[in-house]
C-alpha positions, -999 to 999 in steps of 0.1 A, spaced: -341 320 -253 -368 294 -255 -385 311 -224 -380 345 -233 -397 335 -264 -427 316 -248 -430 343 -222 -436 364 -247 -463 343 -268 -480 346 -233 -482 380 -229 -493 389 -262 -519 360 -264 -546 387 -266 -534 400 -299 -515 370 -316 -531 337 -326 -515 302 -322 -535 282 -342 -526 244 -343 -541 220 -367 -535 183 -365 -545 148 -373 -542 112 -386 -521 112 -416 -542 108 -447 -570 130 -432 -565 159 -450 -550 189 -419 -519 196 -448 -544 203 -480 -569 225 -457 -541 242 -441 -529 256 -476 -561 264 -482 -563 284 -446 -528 304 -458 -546 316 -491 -573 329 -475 -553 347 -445 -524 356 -454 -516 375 -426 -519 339 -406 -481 331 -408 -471 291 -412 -446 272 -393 -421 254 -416 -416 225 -393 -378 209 -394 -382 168 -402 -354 142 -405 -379 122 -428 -372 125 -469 -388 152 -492 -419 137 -509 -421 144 -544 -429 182 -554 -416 193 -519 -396 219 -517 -369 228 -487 -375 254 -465 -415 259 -480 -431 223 -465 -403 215 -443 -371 225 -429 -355 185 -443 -322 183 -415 -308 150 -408 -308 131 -375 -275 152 -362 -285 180 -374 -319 175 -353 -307 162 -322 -282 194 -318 -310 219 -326 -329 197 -294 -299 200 -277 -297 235 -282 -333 244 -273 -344 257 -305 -376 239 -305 -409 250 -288 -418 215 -296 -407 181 -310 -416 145 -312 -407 113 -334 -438 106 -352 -441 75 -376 -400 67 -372 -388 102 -381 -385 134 -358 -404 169 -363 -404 202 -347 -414 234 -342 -383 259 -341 -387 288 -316 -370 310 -347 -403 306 -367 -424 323 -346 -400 348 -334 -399 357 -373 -439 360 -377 -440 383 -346 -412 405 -362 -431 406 -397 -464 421 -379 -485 388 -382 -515 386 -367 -507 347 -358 -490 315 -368 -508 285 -381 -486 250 -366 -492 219 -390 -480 193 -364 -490 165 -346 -509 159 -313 -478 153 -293 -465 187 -305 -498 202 -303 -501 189 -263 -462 206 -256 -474 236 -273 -506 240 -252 -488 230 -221 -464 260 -226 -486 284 -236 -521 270 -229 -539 303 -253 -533 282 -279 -561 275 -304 -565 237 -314 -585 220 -342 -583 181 -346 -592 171 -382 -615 140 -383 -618 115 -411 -655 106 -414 -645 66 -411 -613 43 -411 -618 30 -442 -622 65 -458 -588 70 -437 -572 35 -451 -584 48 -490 -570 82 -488 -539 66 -477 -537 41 -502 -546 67 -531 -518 93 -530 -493 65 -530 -462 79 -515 -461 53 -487 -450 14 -492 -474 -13 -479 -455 -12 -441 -462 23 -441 -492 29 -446 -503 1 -421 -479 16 -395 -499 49 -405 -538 34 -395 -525 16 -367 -511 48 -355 -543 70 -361 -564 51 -336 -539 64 -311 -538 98 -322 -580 99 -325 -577 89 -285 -560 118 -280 -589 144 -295 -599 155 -256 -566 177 -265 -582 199 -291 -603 227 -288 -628 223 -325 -630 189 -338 -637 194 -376 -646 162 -395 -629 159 -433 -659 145 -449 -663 167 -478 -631 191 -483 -653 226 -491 -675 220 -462 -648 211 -440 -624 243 -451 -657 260 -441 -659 245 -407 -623 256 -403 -620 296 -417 -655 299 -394 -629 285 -361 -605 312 -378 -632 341 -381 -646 334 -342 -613 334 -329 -604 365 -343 -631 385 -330 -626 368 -293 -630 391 -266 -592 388 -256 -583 396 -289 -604 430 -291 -606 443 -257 -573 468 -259 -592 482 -288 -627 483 -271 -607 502 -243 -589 523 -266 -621 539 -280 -635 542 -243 -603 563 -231 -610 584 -255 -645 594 -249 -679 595 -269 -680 607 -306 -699 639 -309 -719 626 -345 -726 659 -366 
């Protein structure tokens, strides 16, 4: 299934959008992609599966697919997954199911909240892909933002920064790099990556050749 599925994504890259957005933790990717599914609603989202515990005010099945480790591990075993990796102790993926369901439904696209491990397996499988890296503007903006929604325990959230320096390397991956330094200007940044990428050439040529097959409008 999992190749029928990919093979698919490949052959109608022209007129489906994979948009993957990712970066540190505390840098803001989860607040602009609600933001992004406002505006375009016709941009389905991923519900990623994780083993890690609801946060508060998260709901099942709207943030995340919460499984436990079993539960995981057969779904890996299984191949449900376009994509998974263990990120901070706990696993997430992308289930193949998702985007099945947003191609049924008419979307124009699918909008992947994940991480850059996911984000690399993703674009090595079907390399159309669009990927934007979300920046903090400094560390210690990074270490704050971290420190000020205070869902993470002291370990954490150094396990969290020591991480992001490894996941910052990794920014060569990504297609837009879009720096958090201000959250309207970066949401700009973004929805203007959106806007391009819908008006790509790839994305509009069957309906440039449409009108040419059938011929020049006589204008009264």
């Amino acid at each position: 299934m999992a190749n029928d599925v990919l093979g698919e994504l490949r052959a109608g890259a022209e007129d489906f959008l994979l948009l993957i957005i990712s970066s540190p933790s505390g840098a803001g990717k989860t607040t602009l992609c609600n933001r992004l599914r406002k505006e375009f609603g016709e941009l389905a989202f991923s519900v990623s599966h994780t083993t890690r515990k609801p946060r508060p005010n998260e709901q099942d099945g709207r943030e995340y697919h919460f499984v436990d480790v079993s539960e995981f591990r057969k779904l890996a075993a299984d191949n449900a997954f376009a994509e998974w990796a263990e990120v901070h102790g706990n696993l997430y993926g992308t289930s193949l199911r998702e985007i099945e369901t947003a191609r049924r439904n008419n979307a124009t696209g699918i909008l992947f909240d994940i991480d850059f491990q996911g984000a690399r397996q993703i674009r090595a499988k079907v390399p159309e892909a669009v990927a934007v890296f979300v920046l903090p503007p400094s560390l210690e903006e990074l270490e704050r933002r971290l420190r000020g929604r205070a869902t993470d325990d002291e370990p954490t959230v150094q396990k969290r920064l020591a991480k992001a320096q490894k996941e910052i390397e990794n920014y060569a991956l990504f297609d837009y790099l879009v720096v958090n330094d201000d959250l309207d200007r970066a949401y700009d940044r973004l929805r203007s990556v959106v806007l391009a990428e819908s008006a790509r050439r790839i994305r509009k040529a069957m309906l440039a050749e449409s009108l040419l097959r059938h011929g020049r409008v006589s204008l009264p």
